[in-house]
C-alpha positions in Angstrom: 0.0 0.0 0.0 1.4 3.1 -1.1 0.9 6.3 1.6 0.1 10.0 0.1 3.6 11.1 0.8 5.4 8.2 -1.1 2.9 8.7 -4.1 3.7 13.1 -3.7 7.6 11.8 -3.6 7.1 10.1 -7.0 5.7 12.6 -8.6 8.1 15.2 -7.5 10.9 13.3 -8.8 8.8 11.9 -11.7 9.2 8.6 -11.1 7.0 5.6 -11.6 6.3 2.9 -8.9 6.7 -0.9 -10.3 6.2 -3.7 -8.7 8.1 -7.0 -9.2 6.6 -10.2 -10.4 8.4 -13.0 -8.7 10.3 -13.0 -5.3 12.4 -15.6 -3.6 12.5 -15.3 0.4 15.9 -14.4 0.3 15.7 -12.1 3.4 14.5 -16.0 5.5 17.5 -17.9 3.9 19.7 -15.0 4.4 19.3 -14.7 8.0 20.1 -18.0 9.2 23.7 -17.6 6.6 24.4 -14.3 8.6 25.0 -16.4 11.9 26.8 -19.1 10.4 30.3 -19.1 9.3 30.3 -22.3 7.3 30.8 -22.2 3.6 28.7 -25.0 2.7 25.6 -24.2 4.5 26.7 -20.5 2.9 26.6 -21.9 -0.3 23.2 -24.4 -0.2 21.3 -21.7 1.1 22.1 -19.2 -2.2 21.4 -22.5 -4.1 17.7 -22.6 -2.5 17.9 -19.0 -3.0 18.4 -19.1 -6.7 16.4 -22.0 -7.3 13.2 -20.6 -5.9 13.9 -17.4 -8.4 14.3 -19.4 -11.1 11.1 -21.5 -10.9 9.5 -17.9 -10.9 11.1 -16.0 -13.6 9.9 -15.5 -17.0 11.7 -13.3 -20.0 10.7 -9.3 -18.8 10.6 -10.0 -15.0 11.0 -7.7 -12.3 13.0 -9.9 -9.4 12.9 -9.0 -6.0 16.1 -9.4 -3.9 17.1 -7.3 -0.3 19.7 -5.5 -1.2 22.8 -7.9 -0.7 26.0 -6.3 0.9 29.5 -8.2 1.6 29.5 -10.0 4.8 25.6 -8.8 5.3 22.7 -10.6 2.8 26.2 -12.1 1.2 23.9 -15.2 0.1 21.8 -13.2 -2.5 25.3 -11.8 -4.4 26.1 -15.6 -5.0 22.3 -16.8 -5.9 22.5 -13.8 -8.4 26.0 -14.9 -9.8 
């Protein structure tokens, strides 16, 4: 749901709001990588990542991720690689 001041920010700064088409839980997966050190359980976790993306894209989609950052959300910079 989209307030009155984030629809009066768009149209000051002519932007359009989109919406995305297909999601994959990243922030749930992402969470439990951020407490564990192991590389493995790292690396299965961006596979389920990717894997529930991929089932859901089609040509033209608009993904959803959380904004991945090194050593925070690491997981969704290797399910998008």
């Amino acid at each position: 749901r989209m307030s009155v001041a984030m629809r009066d920010v768009l149209k000051e700064n002519e932007m359009t709001n989109v919406m995305g088409d297909c999601y994959c839980d990243d922030w749930a997966f992402m969470e439990a990588v951020d407490n564990v050190q192991s590389e493995q359980f790292q690396t299965e976790q961006a596979e389920r990542v990717a894997s529930l993306m991929m089932r859901q894209v089609q040509p033209g989609s608009i993904a959803i991720f959380h904004m991945p950052e090194k050593n925070f959300r690491h997981t969704g910079i290797v399910a998008l690689e």
